[in-house]
VEXDREN-2710 file (C-alpha; in Angstrom, 1 decimal):
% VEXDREN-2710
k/r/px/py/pz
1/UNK/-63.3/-92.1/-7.3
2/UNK/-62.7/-89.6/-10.6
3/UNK/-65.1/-90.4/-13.0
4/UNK/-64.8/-90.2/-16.7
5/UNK/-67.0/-87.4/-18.6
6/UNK/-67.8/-86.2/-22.0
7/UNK/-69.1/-83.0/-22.5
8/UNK/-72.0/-81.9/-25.5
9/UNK/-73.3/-78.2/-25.6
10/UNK/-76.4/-77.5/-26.7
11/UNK/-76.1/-73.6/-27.7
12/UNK/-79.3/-71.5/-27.3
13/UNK/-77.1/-68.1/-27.9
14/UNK/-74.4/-66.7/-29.4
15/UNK/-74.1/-63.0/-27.7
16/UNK/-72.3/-62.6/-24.8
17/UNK/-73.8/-60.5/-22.2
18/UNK/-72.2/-57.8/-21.3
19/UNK/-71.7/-58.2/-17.3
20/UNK/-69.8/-60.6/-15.4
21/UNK/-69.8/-64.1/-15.4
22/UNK/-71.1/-66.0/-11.9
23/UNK/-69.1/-69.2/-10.9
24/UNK/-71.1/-71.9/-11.1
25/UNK/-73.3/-73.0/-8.5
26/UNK/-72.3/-75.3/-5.8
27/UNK/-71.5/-76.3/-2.6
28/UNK/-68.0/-75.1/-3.0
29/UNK/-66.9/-71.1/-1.7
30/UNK/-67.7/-68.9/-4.7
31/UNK/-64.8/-67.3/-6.8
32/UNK/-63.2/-64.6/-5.1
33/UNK/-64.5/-61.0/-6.8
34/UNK/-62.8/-58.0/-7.0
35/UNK/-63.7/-55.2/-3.9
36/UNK/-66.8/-53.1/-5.6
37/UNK/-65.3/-48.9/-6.1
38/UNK/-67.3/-45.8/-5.0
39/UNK/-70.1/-45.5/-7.5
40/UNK/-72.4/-42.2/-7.7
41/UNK/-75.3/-42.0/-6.2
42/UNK/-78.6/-40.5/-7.6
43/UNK/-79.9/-37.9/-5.8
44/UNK/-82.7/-36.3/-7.1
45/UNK/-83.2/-32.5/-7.4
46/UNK/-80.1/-32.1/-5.1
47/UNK/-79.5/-28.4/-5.8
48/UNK/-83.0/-27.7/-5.3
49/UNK/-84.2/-26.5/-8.2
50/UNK/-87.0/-27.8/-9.4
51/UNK/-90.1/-26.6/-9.7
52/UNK/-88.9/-23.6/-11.3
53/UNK/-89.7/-20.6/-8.2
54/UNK/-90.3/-16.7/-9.3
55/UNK/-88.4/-14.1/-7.5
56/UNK/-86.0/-14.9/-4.6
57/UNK/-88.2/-16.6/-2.1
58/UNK/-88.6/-17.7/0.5
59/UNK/-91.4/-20.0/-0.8
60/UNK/-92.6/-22.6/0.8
61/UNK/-94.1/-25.0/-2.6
62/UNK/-93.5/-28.0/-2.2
63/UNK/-89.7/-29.3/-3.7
64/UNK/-89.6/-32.2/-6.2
65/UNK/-88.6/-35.3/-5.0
66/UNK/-88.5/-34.3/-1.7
67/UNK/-90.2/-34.3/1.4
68/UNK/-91.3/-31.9/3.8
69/UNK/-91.7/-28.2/3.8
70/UNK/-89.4/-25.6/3.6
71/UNK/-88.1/-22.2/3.2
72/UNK/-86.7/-21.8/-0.2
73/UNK/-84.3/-19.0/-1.4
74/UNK/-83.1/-18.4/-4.6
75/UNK/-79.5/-19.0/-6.0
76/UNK/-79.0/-15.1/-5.5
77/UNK/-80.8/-14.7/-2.1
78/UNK/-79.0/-17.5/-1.1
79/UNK/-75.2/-16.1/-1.5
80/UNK/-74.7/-18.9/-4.1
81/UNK/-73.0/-18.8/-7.4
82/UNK/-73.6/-22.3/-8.5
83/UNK/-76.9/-22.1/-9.6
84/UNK/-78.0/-24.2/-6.9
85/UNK/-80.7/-22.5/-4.4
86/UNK/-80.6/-23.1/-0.6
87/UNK/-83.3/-24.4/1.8
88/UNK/-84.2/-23.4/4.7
89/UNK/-85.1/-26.0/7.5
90/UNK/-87.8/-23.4/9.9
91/UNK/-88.3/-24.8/13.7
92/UNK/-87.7/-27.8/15.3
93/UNK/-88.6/-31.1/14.2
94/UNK/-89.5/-29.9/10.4
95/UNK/-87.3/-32.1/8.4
96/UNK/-86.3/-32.6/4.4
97/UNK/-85.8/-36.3/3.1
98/UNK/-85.2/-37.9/0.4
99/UNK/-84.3/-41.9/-0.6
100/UNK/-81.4/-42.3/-1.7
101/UNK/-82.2/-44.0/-5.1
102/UNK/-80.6/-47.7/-5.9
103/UNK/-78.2/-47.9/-2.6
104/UNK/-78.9/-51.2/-1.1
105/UNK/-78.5/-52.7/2.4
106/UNK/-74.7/-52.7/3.8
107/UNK/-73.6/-50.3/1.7
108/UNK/-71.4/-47.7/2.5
109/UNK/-72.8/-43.7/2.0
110/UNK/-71.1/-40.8/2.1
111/UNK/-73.0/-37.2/1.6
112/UNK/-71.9/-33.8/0.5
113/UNK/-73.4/-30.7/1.3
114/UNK/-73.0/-27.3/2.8
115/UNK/-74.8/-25.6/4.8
116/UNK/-74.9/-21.9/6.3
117/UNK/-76.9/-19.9/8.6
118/UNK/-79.8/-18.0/7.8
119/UNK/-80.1/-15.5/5.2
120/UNK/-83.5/-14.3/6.2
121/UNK/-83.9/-10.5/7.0
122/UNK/-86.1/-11.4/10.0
123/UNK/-82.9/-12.7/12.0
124/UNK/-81.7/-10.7/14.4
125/UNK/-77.7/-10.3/15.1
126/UNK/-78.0/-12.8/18.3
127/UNK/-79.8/-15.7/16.2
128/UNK/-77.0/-16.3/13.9
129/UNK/-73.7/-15.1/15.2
130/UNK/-72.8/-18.3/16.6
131/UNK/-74.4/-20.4/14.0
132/UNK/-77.7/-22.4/14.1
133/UNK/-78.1/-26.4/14.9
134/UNK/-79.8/-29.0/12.8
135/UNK/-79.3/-32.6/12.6
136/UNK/-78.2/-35.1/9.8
137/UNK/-79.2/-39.0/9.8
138/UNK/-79.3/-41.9/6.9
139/UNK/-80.8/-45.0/7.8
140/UNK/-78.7/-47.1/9.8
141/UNK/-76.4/-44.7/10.7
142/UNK/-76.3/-42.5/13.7
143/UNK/-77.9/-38.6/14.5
144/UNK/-75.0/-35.9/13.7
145/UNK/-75.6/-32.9/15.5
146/UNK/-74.1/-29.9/13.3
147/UNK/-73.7/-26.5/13.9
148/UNK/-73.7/-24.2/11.0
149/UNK/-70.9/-21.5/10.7
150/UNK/-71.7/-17.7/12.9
151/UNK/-72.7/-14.6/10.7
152/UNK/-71.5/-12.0/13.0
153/UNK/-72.5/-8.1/12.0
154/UNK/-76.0/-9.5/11.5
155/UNK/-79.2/-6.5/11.8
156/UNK/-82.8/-7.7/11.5
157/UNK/-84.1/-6.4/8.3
158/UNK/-80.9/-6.6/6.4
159/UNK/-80.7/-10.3/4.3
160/UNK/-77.1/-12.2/4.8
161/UNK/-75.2/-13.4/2.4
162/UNK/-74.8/-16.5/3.7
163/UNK/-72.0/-18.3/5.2
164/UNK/-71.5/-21.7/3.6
165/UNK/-69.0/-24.9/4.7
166/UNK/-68.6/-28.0/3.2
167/UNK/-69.7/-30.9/5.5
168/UNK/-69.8/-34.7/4.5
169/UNK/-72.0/-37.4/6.3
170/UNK/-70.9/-41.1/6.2
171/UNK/-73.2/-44.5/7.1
172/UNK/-73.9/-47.5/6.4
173/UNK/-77.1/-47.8/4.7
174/UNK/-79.3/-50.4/7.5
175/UNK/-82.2/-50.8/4.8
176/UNK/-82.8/-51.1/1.0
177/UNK/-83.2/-47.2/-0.1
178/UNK/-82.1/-45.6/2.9
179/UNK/-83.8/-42.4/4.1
180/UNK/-81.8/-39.4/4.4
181/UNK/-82.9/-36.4/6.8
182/UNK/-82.3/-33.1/7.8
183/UNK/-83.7/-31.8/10.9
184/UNK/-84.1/-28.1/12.8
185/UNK/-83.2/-28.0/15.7
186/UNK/-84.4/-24.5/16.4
187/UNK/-86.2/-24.4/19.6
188/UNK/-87.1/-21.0/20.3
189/UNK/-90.3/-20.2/20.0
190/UNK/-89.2/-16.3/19.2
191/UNK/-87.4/-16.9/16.2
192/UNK/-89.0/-16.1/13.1
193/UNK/-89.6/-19.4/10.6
194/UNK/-87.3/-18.0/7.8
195/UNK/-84.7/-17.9/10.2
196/UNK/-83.4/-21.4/10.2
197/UNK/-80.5/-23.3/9.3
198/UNK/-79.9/-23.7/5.6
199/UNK/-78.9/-26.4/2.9
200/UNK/-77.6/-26.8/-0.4
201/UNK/-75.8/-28.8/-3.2
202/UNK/-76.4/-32.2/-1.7
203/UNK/-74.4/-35.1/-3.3
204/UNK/-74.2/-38.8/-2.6
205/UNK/-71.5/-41.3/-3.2
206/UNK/-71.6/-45.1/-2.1
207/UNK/-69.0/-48.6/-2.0
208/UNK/-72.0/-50.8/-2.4
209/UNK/-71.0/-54.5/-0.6
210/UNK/-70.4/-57.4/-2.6
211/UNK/-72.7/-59.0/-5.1
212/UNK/-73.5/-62.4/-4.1
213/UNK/-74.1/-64.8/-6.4
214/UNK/-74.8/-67.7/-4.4
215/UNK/-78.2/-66.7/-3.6
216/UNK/-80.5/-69.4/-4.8
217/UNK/-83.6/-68.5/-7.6
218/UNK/-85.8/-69.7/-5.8
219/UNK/-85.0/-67.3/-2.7
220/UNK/-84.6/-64.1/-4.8
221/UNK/-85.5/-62.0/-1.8
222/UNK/-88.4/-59.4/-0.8
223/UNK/-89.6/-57.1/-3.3
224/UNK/-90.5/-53.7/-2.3
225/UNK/-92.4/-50.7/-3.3
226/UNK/-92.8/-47.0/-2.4
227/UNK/-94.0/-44.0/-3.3
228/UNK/-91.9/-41.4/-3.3
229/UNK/-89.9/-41.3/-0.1
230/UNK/-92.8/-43.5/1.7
231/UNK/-92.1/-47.2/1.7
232/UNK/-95.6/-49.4/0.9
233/UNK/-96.9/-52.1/3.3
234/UNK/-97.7/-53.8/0.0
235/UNK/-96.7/-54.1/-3.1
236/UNK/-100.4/-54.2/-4.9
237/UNK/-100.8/-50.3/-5.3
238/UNK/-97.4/-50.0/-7.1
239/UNK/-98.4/-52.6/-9.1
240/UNK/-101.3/-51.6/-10.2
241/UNK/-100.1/-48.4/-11.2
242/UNK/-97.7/-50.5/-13.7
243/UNK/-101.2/-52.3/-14.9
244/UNK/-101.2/-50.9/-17.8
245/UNK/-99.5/-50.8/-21.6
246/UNK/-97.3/-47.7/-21.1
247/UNK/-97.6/-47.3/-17.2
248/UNK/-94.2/-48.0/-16.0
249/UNK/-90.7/-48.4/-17.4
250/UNK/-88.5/-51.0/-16.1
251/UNK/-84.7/-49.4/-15.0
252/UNK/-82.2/-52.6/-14.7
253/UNK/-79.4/-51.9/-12.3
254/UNK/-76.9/-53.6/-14.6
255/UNK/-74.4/-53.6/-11.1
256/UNK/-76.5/-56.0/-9.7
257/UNK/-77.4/-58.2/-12.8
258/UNK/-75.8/-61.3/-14.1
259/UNK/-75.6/-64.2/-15.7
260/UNK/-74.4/-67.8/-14.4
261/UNK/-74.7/-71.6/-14.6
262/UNK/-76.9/-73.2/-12.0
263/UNK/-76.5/-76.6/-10.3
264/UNK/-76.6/-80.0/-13.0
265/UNK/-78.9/-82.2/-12.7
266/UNK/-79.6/-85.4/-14.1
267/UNK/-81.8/-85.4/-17.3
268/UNK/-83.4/-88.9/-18.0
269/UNK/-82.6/-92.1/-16.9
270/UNK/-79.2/-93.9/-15.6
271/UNK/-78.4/-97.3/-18.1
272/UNK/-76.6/-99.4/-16.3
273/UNK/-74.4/-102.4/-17.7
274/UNK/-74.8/-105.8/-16.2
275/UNK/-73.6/-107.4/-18.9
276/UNK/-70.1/-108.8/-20.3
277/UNK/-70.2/-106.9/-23.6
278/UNK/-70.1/-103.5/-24.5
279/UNK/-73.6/-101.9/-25.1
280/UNK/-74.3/-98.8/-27.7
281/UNK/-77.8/-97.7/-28.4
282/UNK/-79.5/-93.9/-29.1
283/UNK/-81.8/-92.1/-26.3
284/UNK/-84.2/-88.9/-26.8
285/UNK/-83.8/-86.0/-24.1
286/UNK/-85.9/-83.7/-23.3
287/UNK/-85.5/-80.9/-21.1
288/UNK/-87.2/-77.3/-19.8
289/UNK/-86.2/-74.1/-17.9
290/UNK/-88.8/-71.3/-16.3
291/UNK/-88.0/-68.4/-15.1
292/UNK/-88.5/-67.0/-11.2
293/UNK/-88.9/-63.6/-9.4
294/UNK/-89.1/-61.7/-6.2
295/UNK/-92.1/-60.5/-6.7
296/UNK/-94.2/-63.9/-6.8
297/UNK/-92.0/-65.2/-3.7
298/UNK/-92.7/-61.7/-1.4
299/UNK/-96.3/-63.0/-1.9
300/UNK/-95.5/-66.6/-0.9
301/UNK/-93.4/-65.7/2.1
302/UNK/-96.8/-63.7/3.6
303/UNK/-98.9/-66.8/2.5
304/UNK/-101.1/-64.2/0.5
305/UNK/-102.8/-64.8/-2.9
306/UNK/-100.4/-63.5/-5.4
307/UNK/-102.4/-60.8/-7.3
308/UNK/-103.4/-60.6/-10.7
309/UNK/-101.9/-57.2/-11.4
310/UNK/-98.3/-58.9/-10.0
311/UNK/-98.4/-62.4/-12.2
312/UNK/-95.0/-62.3/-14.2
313/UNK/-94.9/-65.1/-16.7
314/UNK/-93.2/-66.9/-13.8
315/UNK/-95.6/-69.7/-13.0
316/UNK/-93.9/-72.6/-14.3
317/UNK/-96.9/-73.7/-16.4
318/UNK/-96.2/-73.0/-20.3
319/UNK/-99.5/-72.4/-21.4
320/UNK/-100.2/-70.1/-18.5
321/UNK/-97.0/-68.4/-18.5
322/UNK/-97.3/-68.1/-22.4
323/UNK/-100.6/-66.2/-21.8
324/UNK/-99.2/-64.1/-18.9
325/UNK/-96.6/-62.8/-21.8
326/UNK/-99.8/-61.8/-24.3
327/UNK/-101.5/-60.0/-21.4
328/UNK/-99.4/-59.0/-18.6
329/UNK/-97.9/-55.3/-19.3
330/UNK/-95.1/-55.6/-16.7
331/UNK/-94.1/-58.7/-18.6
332/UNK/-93.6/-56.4/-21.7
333/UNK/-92.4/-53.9/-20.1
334/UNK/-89.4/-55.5/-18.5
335/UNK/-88.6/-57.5/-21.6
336/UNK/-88.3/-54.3/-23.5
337/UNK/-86.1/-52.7/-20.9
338/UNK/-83.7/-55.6/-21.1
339/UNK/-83.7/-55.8/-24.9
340/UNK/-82.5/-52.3/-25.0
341/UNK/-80.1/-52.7/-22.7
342/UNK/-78.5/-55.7/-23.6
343/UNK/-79.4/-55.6/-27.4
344/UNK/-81.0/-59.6/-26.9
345/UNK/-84.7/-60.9/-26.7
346/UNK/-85.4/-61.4/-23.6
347/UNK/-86.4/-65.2/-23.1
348/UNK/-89.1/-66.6/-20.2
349/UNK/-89.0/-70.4/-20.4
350/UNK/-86.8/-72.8/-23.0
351/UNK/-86.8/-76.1/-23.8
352/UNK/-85.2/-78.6/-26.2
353/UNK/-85.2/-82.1/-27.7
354/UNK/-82.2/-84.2/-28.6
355/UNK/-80.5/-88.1/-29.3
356/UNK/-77.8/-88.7/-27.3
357/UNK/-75.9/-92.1/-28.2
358/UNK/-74.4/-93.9/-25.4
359/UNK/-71.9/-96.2/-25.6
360/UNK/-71.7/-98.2/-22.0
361/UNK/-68.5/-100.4/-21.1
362/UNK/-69.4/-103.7/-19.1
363/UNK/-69.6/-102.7/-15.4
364/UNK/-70.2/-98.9/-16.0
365/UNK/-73.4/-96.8/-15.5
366/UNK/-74.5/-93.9/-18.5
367/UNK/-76.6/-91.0/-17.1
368/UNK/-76.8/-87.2/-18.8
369/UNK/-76.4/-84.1/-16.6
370/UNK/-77.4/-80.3/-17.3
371/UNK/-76.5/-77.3/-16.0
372/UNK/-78.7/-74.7/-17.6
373/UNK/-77.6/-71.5/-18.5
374/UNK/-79.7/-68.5/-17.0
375/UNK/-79.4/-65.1/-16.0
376/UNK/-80.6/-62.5/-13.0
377/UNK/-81.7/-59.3/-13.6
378/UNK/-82.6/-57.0/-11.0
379/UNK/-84.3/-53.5/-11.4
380/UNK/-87.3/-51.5/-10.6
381/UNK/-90.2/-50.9/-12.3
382/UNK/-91.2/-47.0/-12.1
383/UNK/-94.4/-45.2/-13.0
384/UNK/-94.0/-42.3/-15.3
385/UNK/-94.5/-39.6/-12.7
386/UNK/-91.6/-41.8/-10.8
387/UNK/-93.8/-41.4/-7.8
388/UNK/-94.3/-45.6/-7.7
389/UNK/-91.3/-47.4/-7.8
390/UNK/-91.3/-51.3/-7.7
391/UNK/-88.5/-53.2/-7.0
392/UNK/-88.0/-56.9/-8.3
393/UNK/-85.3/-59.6/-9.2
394/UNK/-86.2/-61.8/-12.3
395/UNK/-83.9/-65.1/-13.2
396/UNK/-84.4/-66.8/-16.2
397/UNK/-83.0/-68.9/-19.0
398/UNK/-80.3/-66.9/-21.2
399/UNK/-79.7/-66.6/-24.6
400/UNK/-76.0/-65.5/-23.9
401/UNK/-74.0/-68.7/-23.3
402/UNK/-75.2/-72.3/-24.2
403/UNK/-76.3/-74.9/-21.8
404/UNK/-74.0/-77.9/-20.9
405/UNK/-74.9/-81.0/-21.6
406/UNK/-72.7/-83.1/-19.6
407/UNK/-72.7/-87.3/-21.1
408/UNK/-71.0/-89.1/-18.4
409/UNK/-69.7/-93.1/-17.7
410/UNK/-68.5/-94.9/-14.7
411/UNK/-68.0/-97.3/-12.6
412/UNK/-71.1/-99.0/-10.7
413/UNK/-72.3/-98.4/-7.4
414/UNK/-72.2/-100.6/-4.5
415/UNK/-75.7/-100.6/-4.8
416/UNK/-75.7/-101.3/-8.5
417/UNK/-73.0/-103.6/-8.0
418/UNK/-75.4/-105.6/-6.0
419/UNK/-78.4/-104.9/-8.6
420/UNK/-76.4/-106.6/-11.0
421/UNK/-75.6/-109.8/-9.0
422/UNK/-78.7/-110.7/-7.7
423/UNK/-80.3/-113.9/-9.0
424/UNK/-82.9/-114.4/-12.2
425/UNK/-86.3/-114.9/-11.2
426/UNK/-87.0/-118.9/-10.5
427/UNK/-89.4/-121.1/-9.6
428/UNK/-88.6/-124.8/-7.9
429/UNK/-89.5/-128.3/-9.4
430/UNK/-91.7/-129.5/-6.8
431/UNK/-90.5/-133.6/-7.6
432/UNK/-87.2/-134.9/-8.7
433/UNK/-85.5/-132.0/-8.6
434/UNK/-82.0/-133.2/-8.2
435/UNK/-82.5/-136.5/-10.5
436/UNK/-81.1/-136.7/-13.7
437/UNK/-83.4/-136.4/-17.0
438/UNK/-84.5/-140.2/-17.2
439/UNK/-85.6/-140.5/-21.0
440/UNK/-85.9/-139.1/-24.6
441/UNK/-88.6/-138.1/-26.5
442/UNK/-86.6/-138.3/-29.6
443/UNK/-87.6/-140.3/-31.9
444/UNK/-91.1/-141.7/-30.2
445/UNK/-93.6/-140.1/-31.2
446/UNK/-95.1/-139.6/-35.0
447/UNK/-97.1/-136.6/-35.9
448/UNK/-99.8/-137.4/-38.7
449/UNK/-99.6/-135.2/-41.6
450/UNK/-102.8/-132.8/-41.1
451/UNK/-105.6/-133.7/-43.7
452/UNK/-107.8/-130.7/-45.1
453/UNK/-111.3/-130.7/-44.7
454/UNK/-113.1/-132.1/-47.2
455/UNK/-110.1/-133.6/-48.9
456/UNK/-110.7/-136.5/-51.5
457/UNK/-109.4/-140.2/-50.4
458/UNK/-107.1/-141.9/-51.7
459/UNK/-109.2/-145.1/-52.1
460/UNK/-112.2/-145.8/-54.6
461/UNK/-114.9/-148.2/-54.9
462/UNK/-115.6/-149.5/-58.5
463/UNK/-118.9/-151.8/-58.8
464/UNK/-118.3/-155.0/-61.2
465/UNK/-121.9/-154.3/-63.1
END
C-alpha cells in the first residue's frame, strides 16, 4: 500500500560538484550509464628520455620510471627524428616494465610503439637481416611473440639506421595497475649485448569498465601500495613515507569519484495514533554522518591492527576523529587535494539538530527518514619522488547537495493495529464483582471544620465574686 510522504531538506551546501550524480541507493538495478570512451593513458618517460644521457649511447643508466636495464641510444643513433631515443632490450630474459599508471581491473589497454632491429655496430649482417624476436605482455593478457623488421646490407662495425614499424598491443588489464613488459628473446650466446631488439615511443590508451556505484561504503575495496613498478605486501611503508606535513600529494581520479544519496533510514522514533482525534505536537531530531575508507577496511579484512601512520579521521568517534584531522598529515593532505579540485572544503563527519512538527491522523503512524547526502573520492596518495604511491577510496558527507529529510504518515501496521486494540491494564474485584453498587455515601457523613492549635474557645467562665 502507497503511503503518503512529505519531504523537508535540510541543505548543508550549495555548490554542485562537478561529476556525475549516483542513483540512489537501493535494492533496485542502478540507472543505466553511458558506455565509458578511450581515455589516455599515462605512461611515464615513454620516449625514453629522461635522465638526460651525453653522446649517443649505448648507455646502460638506469631509465626513469622504468625497470630493468638496457641499451640506450640516442634520438640520432637511433634513426629517429622525433626526439624520442630507442632502447635496446640485450639477451634473453632482460626485460623493460613499467605500470601503467591509473588503469584499473577489466579495463581494456591498447599500446603503441615501434620497434626496429638493432642499430649497434657490433651486429653482424646475419644477426639482423631477418629481424630480431622479443616478446610483449600486460597483465592479464597473453605473451605476443614479435619479430622486428630485417636490415639487410648489414656489416659489423658499421651502425644501422634502424628500421622502425608501428605495432599496437591490446589486453585486458587482469589487475589494478597492470605491468607491462618487454622481453629479449635473443638466445645466442654469440651475439654481442648491443645487438638486440629495440623500442621506442611507447603510448597507452584504455576503455576503462563501468563505474559502479552500487558498491557499499563500508566495502570500499583493498587499498594498495607500490613502489615504483613493485607492488607492496603492505601498505605501512607507503604510508609512512606520506607521515609527514609535505610528504605526499593526494592525486584524485575525478573518473572514478562521485557523489550520491545512500540508503534512508529512520531518524527517531515512530508515533503512532491510537486515538479518535487528530494529534499535532513538535519533536527534536538529531542526526550524524562519518566518513569511511579503504585503507582502514584493507587492515580489517587481514584482521591486523590498523597502524598509526594509516588512521584517517575515519573512526567514527568525533573526538578521536577531530584529533586525527589536527595530527594526521594524510588527512590534510587529501583535504587539500580535494579543495583544489573541487574549489569546496572538504568535510569528515556532519551533524545537525532540528523540530519537526507532526501532525498524526487517527489510525496513522509518523516516523522521519534520511537519506544523507555523501560523496566518494578515489585517488592515490604519492610521495614527492613518486616512487610510493598509495592508493585509497574515501566516502564521506558532502557539502554539494543537501540531505533529505523525508516526514512521512500512514496507515498502521497489522502489528500496530493490534498494539492499539489490546486491552488497558486491569485488575479484578476479588467480591461482588458483578453486583450492583448497593448504597451512597452522599450525604452521610459530616467532616468537622479543622480547629488550629491553640485556638481560643468559644465558651468563658465568669466567677460571681
Amino acid at each position: 500500500m502507497n503511503r503518503s510522504l512529505s519531504s523537508a531538506f535540510a541543505v548543508f551546501g550549495a555548490a554542485g560538484l562537478l561529476l556525475p550524480v549516483a542513483s540512489p541507493s537501493s535494492a533496485s538495478a542502478p540507472a543505466a550509464q553511458a558506455a565509458p570512451s578511450e581515455q589516455a593513458v599515462s605512461v611515464l618517460n615513454g620516449d625514453f628520455a629522461d635522465p638526460v644521457m651525453r653522446g649517443d649511447g649505448p648507455t646502460t643508466v638506469g631509465i626513469d620510471f622504468w625497470t630493468g636495464l638496457n641499451q640506450r641510444y640516442s634520438p640520432t643513433a637511433s634513426g629517429r627524428t622525433d626526439g624520442s631515443h630507442g632502447v635496446a632490450l640485450q639477451k634473453d630474459g632482460n626485460t623493460l616494465q613499467q605500470r601503467l599508471r591509473g588503469v584499473r581491473a577489466g579495463a581494456k589497454v591498447t599500446v603503441t610503439y615501434e620497434d626496429s632491429p638493432a642499430v649497434s655496430k657490433e651486429c653482424t649482417g646475419e644477426q639482423v637481416v631477418n629481424g630480431q624476436p622479443y616478446a610483449v605482455t600486460g597483465s592479464g593478457g597473453s605473451v605476443r611473440e614479435v619479430t622486428t623488421a630485417g636490415d639487410p646490407d648489414r656489416t659489423k662495425g658499421t651502425p644501422g639506421t634502424g628500421q622502425w614499424t608501428g605495432r599496437s598491443y591490446e589486453f585486458t588489464a587482469g589487475e589494478n595497475e597492470p605491468l607491462l613488459t618487454f622481453t629479449s628473446r635473443i638466445t645466442d650466446s654469440r651475439t654481442h649485448v648491443t645487438c638486440s631488439p629495440m623500442i621506442a615511443r611507447i603510448r597507452a590508451v584504455e576503455v576503462p569498465q563501468a563505474l559502479d556505484k552500487t558498491v557499499d561504503k563500508t566495502a570500499l575495496g583493498t587499498s594498495e601500495a607500490y613502489k615504483g613498478n613493485d607492488r607492496e605486501s603492505t601498505l605501512h611503508n607507503a604510508a609512512a613515507a606520506c607521515n609527514g606535513e609535505n610528504s605526499c600529494t593526494f592525486r584524485p581520479d575525478t573518473r572514478m569519484s562521485f557523489r550520491y544519496y545512500d540508503r534512508a533510514r529512520v531518524v527517531g522514533e515512530a508515533y503512532i495514533n491510537c486515538t479518535r482525534n487528530t494529534l499535532e505536537h513538535s519533536r527534536l531530531l538529531s542526526y550524524s554522518e562519518r566518513s569511511h575508507d579503504s585503507i582502514a577496511q584493507t587492515y580489517a579484512a587481514a584482521n591486523l591492527p590498523l597502524n598509526e601512520v594509516a588512521k584517517l579521521p575515519t573512526s567514527g568517534v568525533r573526538a578521536e576523529d577531530e584529533k586525527r584531522i589536527k595530527e594526521r598529515p594524510m588527512a590534510t593532505q587529501f583535504a587539500l587535494a580535494y579543495e583544489r579540485g573541487w574549489q569546496r572544503p572538504w568535510q569528515w563527519f556532519s551533524s545537525d539538530e532540528r523540530t519537526v512538527v507532526e501532525r498524526i491522523q487517527p489510525g496513522e503512524v509518523s516516523w522521519v527518514e534520511l537519506q544523507p547526502s555523501r560523496e566518494r573520492v578515489e585517488g592515490w596518495f604519492v610521495s614527492k619522488k613518486d616512487d610510493y604511491r598509495l592508493h585509497a577510496v574515501i566516502d564521506a558527507p558532502s557539502r554539494a547537495v543537501p540531505d533529505r529529510l523525508l516526514q512521512r504518515t500512514g496507515p498502521m501496521s497489522e502489528a500496530e493495529k493490534q498494539r492499539c486494540a489490546a486491552a488497558r491494564p486491569m485488575t479484578t474485584t476479588p467480591v461482588g464483582a458483578d453486583a450492583p453498587a448497593s448504597t451512597s455515601d452522599k450525604g452521610l457523613l459530616k467532616t468537622s471544620a479543622p480547629t488550629a492549635n491553640a485556638a481560643r474557645s468559644v465558651h468563658r467562665s465568669m466567677s460571681l465574686n
